[in-house]
PDB file of N, CA, C and O in Angstrom, chain B, residues numbered from 101:
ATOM      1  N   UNK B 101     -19.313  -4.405  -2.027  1.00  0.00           N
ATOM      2  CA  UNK B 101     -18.400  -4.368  -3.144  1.00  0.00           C
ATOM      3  C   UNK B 101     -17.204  -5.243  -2.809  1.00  0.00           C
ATOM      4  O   UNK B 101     -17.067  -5.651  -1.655  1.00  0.00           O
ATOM      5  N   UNK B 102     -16.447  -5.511  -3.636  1.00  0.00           N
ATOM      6  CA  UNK B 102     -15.399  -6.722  -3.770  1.00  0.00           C
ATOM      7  C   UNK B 102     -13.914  -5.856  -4.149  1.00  0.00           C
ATOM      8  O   UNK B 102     -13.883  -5.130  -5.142  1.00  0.00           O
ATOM      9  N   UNK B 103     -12.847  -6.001  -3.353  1.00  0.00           N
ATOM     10  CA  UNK B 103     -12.052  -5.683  -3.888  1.00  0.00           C
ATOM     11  C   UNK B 103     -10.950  -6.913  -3.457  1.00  0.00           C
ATOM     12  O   UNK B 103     -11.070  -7.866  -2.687  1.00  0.00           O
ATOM     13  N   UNK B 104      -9.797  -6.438  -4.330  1.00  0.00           N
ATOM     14  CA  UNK B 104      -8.503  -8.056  -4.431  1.00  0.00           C
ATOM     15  C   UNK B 104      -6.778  -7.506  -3.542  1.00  0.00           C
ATOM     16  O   UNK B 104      -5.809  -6.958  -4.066  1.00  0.00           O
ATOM     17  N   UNK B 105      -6.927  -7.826  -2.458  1.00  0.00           N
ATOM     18  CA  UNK B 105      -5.503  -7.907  -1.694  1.00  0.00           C
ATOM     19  C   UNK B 105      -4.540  -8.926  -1.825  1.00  0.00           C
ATOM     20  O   UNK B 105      -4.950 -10.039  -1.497  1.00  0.00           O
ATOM     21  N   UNK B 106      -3.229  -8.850  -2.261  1.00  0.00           N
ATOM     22  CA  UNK B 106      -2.609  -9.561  -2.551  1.00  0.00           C
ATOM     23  C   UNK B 106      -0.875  -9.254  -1.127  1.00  0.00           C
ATOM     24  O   UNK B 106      -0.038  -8.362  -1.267  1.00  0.00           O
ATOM     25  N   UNK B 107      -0.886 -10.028  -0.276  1.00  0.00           N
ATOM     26  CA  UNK B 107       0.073  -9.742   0.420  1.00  0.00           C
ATOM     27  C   UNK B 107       1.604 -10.219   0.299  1.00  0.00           C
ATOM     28  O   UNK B 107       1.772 -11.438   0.266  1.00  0.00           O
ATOM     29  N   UNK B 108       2.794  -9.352   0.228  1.00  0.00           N
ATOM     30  CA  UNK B 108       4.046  -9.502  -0.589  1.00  0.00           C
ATOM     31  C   UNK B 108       4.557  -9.704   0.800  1.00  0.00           C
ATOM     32  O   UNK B 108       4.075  -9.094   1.755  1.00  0.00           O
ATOM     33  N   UNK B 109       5.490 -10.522   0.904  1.00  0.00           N
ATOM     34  CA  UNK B 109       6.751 -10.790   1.764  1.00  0.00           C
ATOM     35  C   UNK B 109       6.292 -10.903   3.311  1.00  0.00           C
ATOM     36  O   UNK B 109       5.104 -10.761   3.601  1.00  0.00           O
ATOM     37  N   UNK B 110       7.424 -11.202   4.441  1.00  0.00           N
ATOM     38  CA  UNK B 110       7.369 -10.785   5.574  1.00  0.00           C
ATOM     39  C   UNK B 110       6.232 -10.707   6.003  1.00  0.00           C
ATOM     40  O   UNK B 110       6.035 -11.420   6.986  1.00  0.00           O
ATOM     41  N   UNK B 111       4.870  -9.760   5.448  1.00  0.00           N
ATOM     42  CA  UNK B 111       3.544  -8.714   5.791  1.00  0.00           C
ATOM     43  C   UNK B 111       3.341  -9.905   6.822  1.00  0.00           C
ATOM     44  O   UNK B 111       3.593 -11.032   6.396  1.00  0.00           O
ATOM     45  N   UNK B 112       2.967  -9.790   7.962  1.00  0.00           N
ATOM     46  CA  UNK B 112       1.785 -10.420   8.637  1.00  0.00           C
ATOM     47  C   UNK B 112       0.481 -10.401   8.538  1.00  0.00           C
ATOM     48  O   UNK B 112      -0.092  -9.339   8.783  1.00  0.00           O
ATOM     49  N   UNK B 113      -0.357 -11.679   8.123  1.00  0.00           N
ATOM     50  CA  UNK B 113      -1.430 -12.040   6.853  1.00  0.00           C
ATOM     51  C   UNK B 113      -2.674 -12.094   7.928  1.00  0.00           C
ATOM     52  O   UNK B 113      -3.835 -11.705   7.807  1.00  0.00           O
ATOM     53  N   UNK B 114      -1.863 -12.842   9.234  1.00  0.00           N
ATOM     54  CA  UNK B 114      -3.296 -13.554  10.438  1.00  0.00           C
ATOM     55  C   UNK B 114      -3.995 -14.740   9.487  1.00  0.00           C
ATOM     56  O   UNK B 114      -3.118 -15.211   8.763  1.00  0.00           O
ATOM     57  N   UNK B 115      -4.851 -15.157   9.334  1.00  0.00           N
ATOM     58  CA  UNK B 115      -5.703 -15.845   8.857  1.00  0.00           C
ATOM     59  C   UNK B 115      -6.223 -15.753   7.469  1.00  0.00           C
ATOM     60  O   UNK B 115      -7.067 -16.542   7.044  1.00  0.00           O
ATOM     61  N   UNK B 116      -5.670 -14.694   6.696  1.00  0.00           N
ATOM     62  CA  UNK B 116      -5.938 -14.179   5.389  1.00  0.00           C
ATOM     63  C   UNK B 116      -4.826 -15.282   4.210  1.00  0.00           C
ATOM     64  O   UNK B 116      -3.614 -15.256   4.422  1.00  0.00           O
ATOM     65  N   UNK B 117      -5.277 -16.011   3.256  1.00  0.00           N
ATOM     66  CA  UNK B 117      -4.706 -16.004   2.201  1.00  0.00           C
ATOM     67  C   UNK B 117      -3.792 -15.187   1.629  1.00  0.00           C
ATOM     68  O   UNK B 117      -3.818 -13.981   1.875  1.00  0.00           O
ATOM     69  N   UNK B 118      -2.775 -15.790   0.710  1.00  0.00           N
ATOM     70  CA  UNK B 118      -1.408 -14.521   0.583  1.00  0.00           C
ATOM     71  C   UNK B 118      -2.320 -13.434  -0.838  1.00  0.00           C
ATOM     72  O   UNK B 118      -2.125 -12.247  -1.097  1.00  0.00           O
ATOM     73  N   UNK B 119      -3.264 -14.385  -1.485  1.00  0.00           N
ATOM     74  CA  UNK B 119      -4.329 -13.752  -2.516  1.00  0.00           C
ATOM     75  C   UNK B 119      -5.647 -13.892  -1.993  1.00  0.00           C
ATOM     76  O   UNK B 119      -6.344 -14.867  -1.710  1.00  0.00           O
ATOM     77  N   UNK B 120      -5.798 -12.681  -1.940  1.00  0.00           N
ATOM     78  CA  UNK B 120      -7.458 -12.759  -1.571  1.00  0.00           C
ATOM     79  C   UNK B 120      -8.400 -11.539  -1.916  1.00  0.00           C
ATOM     80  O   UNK B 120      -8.250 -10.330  -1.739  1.00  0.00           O
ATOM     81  N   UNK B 121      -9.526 -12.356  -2.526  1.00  0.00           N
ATOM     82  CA  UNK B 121     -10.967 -11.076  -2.400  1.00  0.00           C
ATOM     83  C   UNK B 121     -11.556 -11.153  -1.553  1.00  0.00           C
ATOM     84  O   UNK B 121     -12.001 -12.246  -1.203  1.00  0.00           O
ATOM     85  N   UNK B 122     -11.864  -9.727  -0.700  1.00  0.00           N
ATOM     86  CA  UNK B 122     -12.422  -8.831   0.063  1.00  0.00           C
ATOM     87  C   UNK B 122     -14.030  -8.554  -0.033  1.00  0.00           C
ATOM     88  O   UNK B 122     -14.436  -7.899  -0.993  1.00  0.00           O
ATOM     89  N   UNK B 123     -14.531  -8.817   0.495  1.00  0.00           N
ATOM     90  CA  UNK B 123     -16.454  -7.555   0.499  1.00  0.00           C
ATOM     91  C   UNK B 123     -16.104  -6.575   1.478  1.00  0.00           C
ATOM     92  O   UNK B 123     -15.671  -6.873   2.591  1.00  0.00           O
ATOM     93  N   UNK B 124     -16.297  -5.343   1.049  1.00  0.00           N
ATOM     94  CA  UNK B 124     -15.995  -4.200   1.968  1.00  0.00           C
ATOM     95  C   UNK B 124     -17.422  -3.509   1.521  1.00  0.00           C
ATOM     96  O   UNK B 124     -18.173  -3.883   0.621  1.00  0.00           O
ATOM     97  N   UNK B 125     -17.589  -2.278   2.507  1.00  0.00           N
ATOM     98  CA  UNK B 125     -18.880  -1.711   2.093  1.00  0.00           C
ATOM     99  C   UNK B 125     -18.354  -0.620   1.571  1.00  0.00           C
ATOM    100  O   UNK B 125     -17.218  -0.352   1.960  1.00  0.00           O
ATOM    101  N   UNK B 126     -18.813   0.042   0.853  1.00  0.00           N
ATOM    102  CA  UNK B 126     -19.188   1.389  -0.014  1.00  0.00           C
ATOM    103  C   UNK B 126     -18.855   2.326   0.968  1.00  0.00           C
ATOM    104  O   UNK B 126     -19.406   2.553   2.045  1.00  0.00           O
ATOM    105  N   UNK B 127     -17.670   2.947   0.337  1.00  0.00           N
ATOM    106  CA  UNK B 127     -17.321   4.564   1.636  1.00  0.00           C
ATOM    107  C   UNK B 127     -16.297   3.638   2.659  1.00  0.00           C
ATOM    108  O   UNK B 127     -15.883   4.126   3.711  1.00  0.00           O
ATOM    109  N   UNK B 128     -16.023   2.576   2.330  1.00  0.00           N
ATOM    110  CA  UNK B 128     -14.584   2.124   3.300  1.00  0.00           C
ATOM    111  C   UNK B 128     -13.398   2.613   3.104  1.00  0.00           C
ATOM    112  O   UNK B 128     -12.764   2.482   2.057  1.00  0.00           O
ATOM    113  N   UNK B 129     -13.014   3.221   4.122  1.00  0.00           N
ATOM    114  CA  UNK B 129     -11.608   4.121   4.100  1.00  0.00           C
ATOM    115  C   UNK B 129     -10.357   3.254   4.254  1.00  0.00           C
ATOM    116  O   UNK B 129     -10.304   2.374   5.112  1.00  0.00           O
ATOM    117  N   UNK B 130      -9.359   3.510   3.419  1.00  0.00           N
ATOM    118  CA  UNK B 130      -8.080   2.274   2.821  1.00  0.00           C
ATOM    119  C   UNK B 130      -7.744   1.944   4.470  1.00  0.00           C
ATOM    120  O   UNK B 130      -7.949   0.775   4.798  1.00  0.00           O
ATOM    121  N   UNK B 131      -7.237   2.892   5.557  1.00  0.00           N
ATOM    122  CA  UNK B 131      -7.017   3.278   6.873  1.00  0.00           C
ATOM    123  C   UNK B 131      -8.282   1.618   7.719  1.00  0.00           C
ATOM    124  O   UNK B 131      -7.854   0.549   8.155  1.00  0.00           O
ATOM    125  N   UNK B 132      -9.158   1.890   7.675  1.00  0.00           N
ATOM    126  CA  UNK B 132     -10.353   1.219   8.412  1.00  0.00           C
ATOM    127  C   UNK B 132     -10.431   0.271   7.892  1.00  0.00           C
ATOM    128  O   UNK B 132     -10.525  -0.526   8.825  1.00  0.00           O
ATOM    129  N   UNK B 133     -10.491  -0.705   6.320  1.00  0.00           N
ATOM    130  CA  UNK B 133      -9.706  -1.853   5.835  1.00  0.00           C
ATOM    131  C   UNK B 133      -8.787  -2.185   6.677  1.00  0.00           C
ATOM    132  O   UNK B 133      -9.111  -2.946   7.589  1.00  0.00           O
ATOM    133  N   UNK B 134      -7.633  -1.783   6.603  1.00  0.00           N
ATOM    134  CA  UNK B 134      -6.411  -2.389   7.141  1.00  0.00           C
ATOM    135  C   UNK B 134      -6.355  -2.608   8.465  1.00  0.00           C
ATOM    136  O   UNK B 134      -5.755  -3.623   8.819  1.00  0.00           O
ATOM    137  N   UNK B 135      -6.927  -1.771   9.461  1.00  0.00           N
ATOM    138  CA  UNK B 135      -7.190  -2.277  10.836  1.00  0.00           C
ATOM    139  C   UNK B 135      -8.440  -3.116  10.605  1.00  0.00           C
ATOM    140  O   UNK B 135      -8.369  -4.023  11.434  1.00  0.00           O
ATOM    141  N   UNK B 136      -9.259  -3.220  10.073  1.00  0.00           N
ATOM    142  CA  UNK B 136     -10.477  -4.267   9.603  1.00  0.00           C
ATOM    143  C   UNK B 136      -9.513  -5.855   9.716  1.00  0.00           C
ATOM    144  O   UNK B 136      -9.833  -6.832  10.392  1.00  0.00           O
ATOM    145  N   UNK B 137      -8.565  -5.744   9.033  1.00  0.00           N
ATOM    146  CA  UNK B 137      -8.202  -7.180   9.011  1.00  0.00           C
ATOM    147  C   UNK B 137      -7.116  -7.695   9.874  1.00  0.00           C
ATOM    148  O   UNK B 137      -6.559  -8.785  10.002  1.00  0.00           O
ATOM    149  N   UNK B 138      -6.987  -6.261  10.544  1.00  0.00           N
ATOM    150  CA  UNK B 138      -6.102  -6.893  11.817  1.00  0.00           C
ATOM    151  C   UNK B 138      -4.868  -6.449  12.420  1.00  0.00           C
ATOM    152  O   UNK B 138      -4.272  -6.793  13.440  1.00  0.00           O
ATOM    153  N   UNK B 139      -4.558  -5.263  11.172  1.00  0.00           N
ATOM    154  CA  UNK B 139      -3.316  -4.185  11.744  1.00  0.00           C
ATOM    155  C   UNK B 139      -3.664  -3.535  12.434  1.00  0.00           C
ATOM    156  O   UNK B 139      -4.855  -3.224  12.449  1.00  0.00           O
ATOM    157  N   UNK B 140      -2.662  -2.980  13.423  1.00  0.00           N
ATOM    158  CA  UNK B 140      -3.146  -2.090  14.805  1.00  0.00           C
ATOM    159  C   UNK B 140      -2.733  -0.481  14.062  1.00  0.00           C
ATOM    160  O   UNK B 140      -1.718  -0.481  13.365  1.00  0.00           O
ATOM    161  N   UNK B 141      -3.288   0.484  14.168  1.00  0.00           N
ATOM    162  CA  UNK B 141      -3.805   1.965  13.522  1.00  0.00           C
ATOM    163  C   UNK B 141      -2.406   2.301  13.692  1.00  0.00           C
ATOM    164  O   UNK B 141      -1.751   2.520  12.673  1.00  0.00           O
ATOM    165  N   UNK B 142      -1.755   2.386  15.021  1.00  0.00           N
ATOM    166  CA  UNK B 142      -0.331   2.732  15.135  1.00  0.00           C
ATOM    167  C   UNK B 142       0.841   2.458  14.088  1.00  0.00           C
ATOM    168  O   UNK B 142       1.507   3.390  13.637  1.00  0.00           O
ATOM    169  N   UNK B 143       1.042   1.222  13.753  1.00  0.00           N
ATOM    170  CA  UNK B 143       1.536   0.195  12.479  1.00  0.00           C
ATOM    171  C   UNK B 143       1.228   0.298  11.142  1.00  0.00           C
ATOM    172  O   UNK B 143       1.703  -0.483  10.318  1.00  0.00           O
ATOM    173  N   UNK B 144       0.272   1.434  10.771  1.00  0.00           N
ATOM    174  CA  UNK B 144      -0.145   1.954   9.365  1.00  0.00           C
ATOM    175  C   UNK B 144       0.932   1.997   8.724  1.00  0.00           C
ATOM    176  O   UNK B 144       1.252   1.181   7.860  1.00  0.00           O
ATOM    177  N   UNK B 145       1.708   3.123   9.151  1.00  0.00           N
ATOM    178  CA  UNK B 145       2.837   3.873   8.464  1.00  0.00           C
ATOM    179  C   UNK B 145       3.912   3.432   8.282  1.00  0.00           C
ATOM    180  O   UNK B 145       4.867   4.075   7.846  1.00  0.00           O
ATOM    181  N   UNK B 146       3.911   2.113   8.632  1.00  0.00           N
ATOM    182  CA  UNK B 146       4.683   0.829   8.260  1.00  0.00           C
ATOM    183  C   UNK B 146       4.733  -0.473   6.979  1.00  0.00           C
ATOM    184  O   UNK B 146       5.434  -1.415   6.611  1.00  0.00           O
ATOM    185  N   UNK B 147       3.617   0.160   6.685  1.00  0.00           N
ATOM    186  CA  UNK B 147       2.715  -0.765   5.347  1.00  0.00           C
ATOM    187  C   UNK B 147       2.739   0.191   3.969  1.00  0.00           C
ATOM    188  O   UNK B 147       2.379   1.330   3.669  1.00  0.00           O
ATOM    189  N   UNK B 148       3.359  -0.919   3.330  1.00  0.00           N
ATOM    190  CA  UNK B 148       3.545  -0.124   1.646  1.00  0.00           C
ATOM    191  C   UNK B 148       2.336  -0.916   1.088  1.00  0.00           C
ATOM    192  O   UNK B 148       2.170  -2.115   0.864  1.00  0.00           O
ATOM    193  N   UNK B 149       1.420   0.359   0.919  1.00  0.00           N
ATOM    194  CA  UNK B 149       0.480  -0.321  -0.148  1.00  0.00           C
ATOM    195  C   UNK B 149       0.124   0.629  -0.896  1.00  0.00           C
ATOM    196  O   UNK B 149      -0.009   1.836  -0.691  1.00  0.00           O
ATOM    197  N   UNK B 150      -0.175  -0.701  -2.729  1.00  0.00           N
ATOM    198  CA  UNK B 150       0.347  -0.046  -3.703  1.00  0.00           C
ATOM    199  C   UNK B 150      -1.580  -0.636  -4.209  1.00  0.00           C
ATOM    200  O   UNK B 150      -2.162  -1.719  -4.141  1.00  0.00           O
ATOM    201  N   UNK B 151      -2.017   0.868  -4.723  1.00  0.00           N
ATOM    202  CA  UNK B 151      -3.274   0.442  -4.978  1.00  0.00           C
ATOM    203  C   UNK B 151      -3.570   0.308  -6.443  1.00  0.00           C
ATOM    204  O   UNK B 151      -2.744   0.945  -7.096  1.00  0.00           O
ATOM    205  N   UNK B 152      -4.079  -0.039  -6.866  1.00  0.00           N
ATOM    206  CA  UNK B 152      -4.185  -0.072  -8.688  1.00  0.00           C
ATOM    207  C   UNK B 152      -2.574   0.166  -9.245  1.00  0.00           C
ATOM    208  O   UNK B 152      -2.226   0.947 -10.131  1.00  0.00           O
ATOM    209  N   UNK B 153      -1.863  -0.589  -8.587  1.00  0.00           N
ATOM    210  CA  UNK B 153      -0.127  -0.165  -9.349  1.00  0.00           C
ATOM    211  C   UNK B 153       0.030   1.096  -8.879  1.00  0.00           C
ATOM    212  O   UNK B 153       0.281   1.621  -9.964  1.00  0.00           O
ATOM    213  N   UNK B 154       0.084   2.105  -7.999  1.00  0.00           N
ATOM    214  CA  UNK B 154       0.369   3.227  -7.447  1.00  0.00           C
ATOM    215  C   UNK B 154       0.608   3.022  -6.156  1.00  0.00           C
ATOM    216  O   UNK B 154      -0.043   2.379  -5.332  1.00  0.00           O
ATOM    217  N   UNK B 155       2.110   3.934  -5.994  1.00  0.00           N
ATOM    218  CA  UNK B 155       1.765   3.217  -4.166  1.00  0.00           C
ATOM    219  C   UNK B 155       0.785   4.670  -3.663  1.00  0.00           C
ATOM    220  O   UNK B 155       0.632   5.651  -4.390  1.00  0.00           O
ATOM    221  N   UNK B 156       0.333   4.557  -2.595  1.00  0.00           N
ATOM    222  CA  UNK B 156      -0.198   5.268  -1.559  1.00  0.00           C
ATOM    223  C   UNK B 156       0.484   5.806  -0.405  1.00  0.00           C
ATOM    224  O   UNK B 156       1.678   5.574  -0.213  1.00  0.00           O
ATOM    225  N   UNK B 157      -0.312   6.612   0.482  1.00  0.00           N
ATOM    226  CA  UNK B 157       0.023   7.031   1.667  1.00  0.00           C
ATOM    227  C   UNK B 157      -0.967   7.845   2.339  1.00  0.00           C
ATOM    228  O   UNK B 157      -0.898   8.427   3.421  1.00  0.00           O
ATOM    229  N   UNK B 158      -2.028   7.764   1.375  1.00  0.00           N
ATOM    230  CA  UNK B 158      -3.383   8.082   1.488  1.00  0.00           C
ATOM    231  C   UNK B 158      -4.537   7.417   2.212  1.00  0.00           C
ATOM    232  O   UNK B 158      -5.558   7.199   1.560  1.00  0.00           O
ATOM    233  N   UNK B 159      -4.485   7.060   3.526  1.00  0.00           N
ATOM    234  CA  UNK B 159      -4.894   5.985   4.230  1.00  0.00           C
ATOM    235  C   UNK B 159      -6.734   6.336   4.702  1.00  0.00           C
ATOM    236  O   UNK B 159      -7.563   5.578   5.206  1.00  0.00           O
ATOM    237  N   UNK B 160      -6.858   7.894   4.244  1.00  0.00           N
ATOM    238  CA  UNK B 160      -8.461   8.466   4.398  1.00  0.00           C
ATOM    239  C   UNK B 160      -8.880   8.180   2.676  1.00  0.00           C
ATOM    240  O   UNK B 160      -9.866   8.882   2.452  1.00  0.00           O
ATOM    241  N   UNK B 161      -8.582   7.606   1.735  1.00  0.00           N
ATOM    242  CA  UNK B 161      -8.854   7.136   0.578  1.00  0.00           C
ATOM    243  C   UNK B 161     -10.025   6.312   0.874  1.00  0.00           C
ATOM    244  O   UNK B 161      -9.955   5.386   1.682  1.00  0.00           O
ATOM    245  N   UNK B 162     -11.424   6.704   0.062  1.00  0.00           N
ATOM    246  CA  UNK B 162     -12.236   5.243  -0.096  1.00  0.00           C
ATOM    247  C   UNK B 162     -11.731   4.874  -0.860  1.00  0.00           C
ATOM    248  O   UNK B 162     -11.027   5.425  -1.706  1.00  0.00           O
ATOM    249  N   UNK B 163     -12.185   3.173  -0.590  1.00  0.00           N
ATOM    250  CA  UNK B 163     -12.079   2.090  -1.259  1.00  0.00           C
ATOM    251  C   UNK B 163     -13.355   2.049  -2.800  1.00  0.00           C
ATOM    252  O   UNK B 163     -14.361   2.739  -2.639  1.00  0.00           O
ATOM    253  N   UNK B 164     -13.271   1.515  -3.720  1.00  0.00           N
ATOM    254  CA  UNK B 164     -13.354   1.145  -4.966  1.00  0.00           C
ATOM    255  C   UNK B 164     -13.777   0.232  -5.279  1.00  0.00           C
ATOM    256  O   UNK B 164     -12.952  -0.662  -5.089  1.00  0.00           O
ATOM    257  N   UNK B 165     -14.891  -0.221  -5.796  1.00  0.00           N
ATOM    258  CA  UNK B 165     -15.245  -1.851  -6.207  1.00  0.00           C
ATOM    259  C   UNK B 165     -14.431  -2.479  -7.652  1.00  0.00           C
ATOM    260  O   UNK B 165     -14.799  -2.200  -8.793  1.00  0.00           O
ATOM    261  N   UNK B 166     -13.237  -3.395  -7.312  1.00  0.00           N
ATOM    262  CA  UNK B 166     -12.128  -3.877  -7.852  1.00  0.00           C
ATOM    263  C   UNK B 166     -10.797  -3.340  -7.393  1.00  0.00           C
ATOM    264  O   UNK B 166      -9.742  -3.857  -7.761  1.00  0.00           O
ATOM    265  N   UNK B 167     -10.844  -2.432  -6.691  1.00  0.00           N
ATOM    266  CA  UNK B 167      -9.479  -2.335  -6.253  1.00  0.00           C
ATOM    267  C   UNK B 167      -8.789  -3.265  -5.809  1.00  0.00           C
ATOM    268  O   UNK B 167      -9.199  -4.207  -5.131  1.00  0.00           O
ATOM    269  N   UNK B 168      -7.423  -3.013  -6.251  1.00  0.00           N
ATOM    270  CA  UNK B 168      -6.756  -4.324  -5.865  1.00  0.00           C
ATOM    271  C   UNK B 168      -5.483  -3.648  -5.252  1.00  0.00           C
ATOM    272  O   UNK B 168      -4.820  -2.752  -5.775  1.00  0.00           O
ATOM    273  N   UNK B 169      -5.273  -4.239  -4.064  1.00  0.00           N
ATOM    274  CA  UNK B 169      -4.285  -3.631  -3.304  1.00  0.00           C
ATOM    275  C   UNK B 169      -3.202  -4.624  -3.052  1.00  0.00           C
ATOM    276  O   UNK B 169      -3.447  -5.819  -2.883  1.00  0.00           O
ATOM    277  N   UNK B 170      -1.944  -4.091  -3.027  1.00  0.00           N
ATOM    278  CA  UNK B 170      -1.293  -5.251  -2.538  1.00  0.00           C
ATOM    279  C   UNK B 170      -0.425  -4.363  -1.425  1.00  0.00           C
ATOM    280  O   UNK B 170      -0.151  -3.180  -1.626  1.00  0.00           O
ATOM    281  N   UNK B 171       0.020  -5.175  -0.082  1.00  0.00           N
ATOM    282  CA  UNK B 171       0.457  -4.985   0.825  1.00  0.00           C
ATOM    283  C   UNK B 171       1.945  -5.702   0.956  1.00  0.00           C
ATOM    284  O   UNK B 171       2.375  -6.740   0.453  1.00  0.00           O
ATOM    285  N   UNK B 172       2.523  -4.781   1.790  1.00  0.00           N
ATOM    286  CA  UNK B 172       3.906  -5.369   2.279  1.00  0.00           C
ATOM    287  C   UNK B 172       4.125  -4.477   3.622  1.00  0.00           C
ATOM    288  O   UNK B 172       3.346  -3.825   4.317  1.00  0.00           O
ATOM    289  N   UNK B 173       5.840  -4.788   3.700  1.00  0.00           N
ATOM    290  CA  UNK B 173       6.360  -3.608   4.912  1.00  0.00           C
ATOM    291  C   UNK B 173       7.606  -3.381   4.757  1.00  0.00           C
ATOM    292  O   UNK B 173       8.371  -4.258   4.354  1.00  0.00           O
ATOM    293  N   UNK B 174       8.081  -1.883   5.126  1.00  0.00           N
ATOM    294  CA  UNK B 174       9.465  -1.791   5.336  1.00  0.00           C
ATOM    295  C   UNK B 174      10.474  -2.253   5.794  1.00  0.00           C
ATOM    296  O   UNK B 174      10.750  -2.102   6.984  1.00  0.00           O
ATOM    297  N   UNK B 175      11.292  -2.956   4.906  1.00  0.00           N
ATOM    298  CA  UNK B 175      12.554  -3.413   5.514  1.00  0.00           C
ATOM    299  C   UNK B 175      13.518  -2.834   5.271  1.00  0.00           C
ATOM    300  O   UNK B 175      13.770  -2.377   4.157  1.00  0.00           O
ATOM    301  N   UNK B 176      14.541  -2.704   6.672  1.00  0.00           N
ATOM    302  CA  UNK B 176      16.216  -2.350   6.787  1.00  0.00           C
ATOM    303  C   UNK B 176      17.290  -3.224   6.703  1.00  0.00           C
ATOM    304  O   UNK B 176      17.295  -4.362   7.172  1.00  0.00           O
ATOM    305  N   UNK B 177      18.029  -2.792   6.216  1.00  0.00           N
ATOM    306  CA  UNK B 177      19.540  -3.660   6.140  1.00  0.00           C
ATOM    307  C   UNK B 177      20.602  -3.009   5.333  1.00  0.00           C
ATOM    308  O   UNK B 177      20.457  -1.958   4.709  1.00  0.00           O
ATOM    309  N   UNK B 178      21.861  -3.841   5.411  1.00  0.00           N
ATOM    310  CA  UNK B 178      22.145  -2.942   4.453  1.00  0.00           C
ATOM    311  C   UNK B 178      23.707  -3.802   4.881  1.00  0.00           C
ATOM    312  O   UNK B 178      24.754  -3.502   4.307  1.00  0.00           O
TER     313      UNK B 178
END
Protein backbone atom coordinates (compact mmCIF):
# COMPACT_ATOMS: atom_id res chain seq x y z
CA UNK A 1 0.00 0.00 0.00
CA UNK A 2 1.07 3.64 -0.72
CA UNK A 3 0.88 6.26 1.61
CA UNK A 4 2.10 10.36 1.16
CA UNK A 5 4.75 12.01 3.77
CA UNK A 6 5.25 15.40 3.46
CA UNK A 7 8.22 16.80 5.77
CA UNK A 8 7.76 20.54 7.39
CA UNK A 9 10.78 22.54 8.58
CA UNK A 10 14.09 21.78 10.41
CA UNK A 11 12.70 17.65 10.36
CA UNK A 12 15.76 15.72 9.35
CA UNK A 13 14.65 14.06 5.86
CA UNK A 14 18.23 11.72 5.25
CA UNK A 15 17.74 10.93 1.69
CA UNK A 16 13.91 11.34 1.49
CA UNK A 17 12.31 14.13 -0.67
CA UNK A 18 10.61 17.07 1.38
CA UNK A 19 7.20 15.30 -0.62
CA UNK A 20 7.08 11.90 -0.91
CA UNK A 21 5.05 8.54 -1.54
CA UNK A 22 5.80 5.66 0.55
CA UNK A 23 4.98 1.54 -0.14
CA UNK A 24 4.57 0.30 3.31
CA UNK A 25 3.02 -3.11 3.99
CA UNK A 26 -0.40 -3.72 5.44
CA UNK A 27 -0.38 -3.72 9.48
CA UNK A 28 2.64 -1.06 9.49
CA UNK A 29 2.69 0.59 12.77
CA UNK A 30 3.02 4.75 12.43
CA UNK A 31 6.08 3.95 15.35
CA UNK A 32 8.00 1.20 12.81
CA UNK A 33 7.48 3.69 9.64
CA UNK A 34 9.29 6.32 11.28
CA UNK A 35 12.27 4.33 12.50
CA UNK A 36 11.81 2.55 8.91
CA UNK A 37 13.10 5.74 7.42
CA UNK A 38 15.61 6.52 9.76
CA UNK A 39 14.53 8.07 13.16
CA UNK A 40 16.07 6.46 16.12
CA UNK A 41 12.82 4.94 18.50
CA UNK A 42 14.25 7.17 21.36
CA UNK A 43 13.55 10.58 19.16
CA UNK A 44 9.78 9.57 18.50
CA UNK A 45 8.43 11.84 21.03
CA UNK A 46 10.06 14.56 19.41
CA UNK A 47 8.14 14.38 16.06
CA UNK A 48 4.79 16.15 15.46
CA UNK A 49 2.96 14.14 13.15
CA UNK A 50 -0.22 15.15 11.87
CA UNK A 51 -2.03 12.24 10.06
CA UNK A 52 -5.03 12.89 7.74
CA UNK A 53 -5.01 16.70 9.28
CA UNK A 54 -5.07 15.33 12.95
CA UNK A 55 -2.09 15.44 14.92
CA UNK A 56 -1.19 12.13 16.68
CA UNK A 57 0.67 10.62 19.47
CA UNK A 58 -0.47 7.34 18.65
CA UNK A 59 2.73 5.80 17.41
CA UNK A 60 1.13 1.77 17.78
CA UNK A 61 -1.48 3.18 15.00
CA UNK A 62 -1.53 1.09 11.67
CA UNK A 63 -0.88 2.70 8.78
CA UNK A 64 -3.71 3.17 5.95
CA UNK A 65 -3.47 2.96 2.21
CA UNK A 66 -3.42 6.94 1.39
CA UNK A 67 -2.50 8.19 4.48
CA UNK A 68 -0.79 11.12 4.33
CA UNK A 69 1.35 12.17 7.06
CA UNK A 70 3.22 15.08 7.48
CA UNK A 71 6.17 15.38 9.86
CA UNK A 72 8.06 18.03 11.74
CA UNK A 73 9.71 18.68 15.33
CA UNK A 74 9.55 20.64 18.38
CA UNK A 75 10.94 23.84 18.60
CA UNK A 76 11.96 26.25 21.65
CA UNK A 77 12.52 29.83 21.90
CA UNK A 78 11.07 32.44 22.99
Amino acid sequence: MRIYVEFIGPIQRGEWAQKQDFAVEQGTLLGDFLVSIGFLREHLGHIIVVRNDSITRDLETCLEEGDRLALSVLLGGG
